[in-house]
N, C-alpha and C positions, 0 to 999 in steps of 0.2 A: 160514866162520863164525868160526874163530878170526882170520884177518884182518881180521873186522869188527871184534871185539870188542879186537883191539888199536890199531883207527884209532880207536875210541869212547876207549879209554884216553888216547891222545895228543892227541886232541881234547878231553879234560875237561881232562887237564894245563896243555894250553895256555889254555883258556878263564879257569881259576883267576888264576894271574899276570894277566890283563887285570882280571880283576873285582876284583884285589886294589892294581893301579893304579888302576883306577876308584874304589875307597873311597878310598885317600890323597890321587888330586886333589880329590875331595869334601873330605876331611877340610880339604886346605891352602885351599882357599876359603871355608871354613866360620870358619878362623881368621884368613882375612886379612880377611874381613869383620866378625869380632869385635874384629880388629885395628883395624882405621879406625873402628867405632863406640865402641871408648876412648880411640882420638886426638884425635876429637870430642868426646866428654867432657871431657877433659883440657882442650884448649881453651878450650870454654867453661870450666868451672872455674879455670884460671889469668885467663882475662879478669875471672870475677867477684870472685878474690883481688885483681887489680890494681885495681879500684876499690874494693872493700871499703880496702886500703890506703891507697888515696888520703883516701878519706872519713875514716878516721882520722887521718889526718895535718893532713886539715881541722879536725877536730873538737880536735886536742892544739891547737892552734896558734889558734883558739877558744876555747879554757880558758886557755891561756896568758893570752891578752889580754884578756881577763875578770878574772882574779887578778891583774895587772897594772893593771888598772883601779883592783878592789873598793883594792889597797893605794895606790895613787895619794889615792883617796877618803878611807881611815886614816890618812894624813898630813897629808889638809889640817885 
């Protein structure tokens, strides 16, 4: 009986350490999937900063040459 009750002891001990590996690899996939879904984000968001830039760039350079026009026009 007491040899039971000490193979039950080192049998829980041991089980603990595996259950508590098992929650950290859970944990490190939980984050690395967290991880790649704001890489993804990012992504996309720096793509739509690069055209938003762009289109302002279009748009200065549109104004430019509009004000460059309208004073073309105040001269003649």
């Amino acid at each position: 009986n007491k040899d039971l009750k000490s193979r039950l002891a080192s049998s829980e001990v041991l089980q603990k350490p595996s259950a508590n590996v098992s929650q950290l690899e859970s944990r490190i996939q939980e984050l690395q999937d967290k991880l790649q879904a704001e890489e993804r984000e990012k992504s996309v968001l720096v793509s739509s900063n690069r055209k938003l830039e762009r289109k302002v760039k279009e748009l200065t350079i549109q104004i430019d040459d509009e004000r460059q026009h309208v004073n073309d026009q105040k001269d003649q």
